[in-house]
Steps between C-alpha positions, in 0.01 A plus 500: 500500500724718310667358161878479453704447215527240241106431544290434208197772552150371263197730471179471380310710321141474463227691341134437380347509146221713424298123487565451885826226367797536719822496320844565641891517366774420719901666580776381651812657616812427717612695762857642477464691859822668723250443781148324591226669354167549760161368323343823533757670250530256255068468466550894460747489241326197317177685552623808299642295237234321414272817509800687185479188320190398460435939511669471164216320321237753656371598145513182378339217698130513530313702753334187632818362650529539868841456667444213824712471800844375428708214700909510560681180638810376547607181278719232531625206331387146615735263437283206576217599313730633237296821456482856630249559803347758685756537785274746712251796431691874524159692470236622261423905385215636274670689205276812338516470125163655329473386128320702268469348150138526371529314194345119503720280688714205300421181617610428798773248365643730244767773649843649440772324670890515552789283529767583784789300347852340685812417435360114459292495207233305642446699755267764454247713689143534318278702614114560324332881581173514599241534211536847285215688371402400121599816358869445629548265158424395157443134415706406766794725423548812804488871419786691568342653838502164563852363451632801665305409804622189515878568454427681796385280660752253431770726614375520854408112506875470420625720729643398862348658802609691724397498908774691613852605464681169463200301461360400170285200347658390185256425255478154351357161465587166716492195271226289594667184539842560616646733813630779251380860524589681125495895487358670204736636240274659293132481335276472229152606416263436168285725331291156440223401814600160599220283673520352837286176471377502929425802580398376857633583861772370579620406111719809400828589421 
């Protein structure tokens, strides 16, 4: 079923920790599309952003992390339960990311992050890394390697994509509780490791 404009587009992205646990972060996006968009070209295009972004940390997550199968659905807002649900599944595709820090891995709780941030204050887009390599810090505080990675990162986490000419995903956040979908206007990132207290599947951000 192909997806048309004004549809709120959700995927998630999984991976699993050098200890076997299965952690995931998730994106959302609108579509702003001149015409439908066909499944096949959107899992494409999702596919090969997800493989530059997460690409950018390469260096810096450990080598143990493995990159899992990742799922794209349609969402919409339920008015009765006053919450936004899995309207129906779009498709799944296998990104190729090969991580190759060999430093001791942080706990699995501590990693980078970034804020996407809106116009509403409130309304922000967090999103933790997967675990970076020891030697990617100092007491908590990220080398410069480091922070450049993850402005990189950011940028392309920020960014809108693309499926073809006249069809984009605009990058942002719905808030949770009420039918509004908020595009990012900008970002931030830390040089300090925050700490994401589940580190479980299906408890990300």
């Amino acid at each position: 079923m192909p997806i048309s404009d004004d549809e709120v587009v959700r995927c998630i992205i999984k991976a699993e920790l050098e200890d076997g646990s299965k952690v995931m972060n998730r994106k959302t996006w609108k579509a702003s599309f001149e015409s439908d968009v066909t499944a096949g070209a959107l899992l494409s295009s999702l596919e090969l952003w997800v493989e530059e972004l997460y690409g950018n940390l390469a260096s810096q997550v450990t080598g143990g992390v493995t990159m899992d199968t990742c799922d794209v659905y349609v969402i919409e807002w339920d008015e009765t339960e006053g919450q936004w649900l899995v309207a129906r599944s779009i498709g799944t595709f296998d990104p190729s990311v090969t991580f190759s820090n060999n430093s001791d891995p942080l706990p699995n709780q501590c990693a980078p992050f970034m804020l996407g941030v809106t116009q509403r204050p409130k309304t922000r887009g967090r999103l933790f890394t997967w675990p970076f390599g020891e030697d990617t810090q100092d007491h908590g505080i990220l080398n410069s390697g480091a922070i450049t990675a993850l402005g990189d990162f950011l940028v392309d986490y920020l960014a809108d994509v693309t499926i073809s000419a006249g069809n984009d995903l605009v990058s942002g956040v719905v808030r949770e509780a009420v039918d509004q979908f908020w595009p990012f206007t900008g970002g931030e990132v830390s040089d300090i490791i925050g700490t994401q207290r589940s580190r479980r599947f299906t408890v990300g951000a």
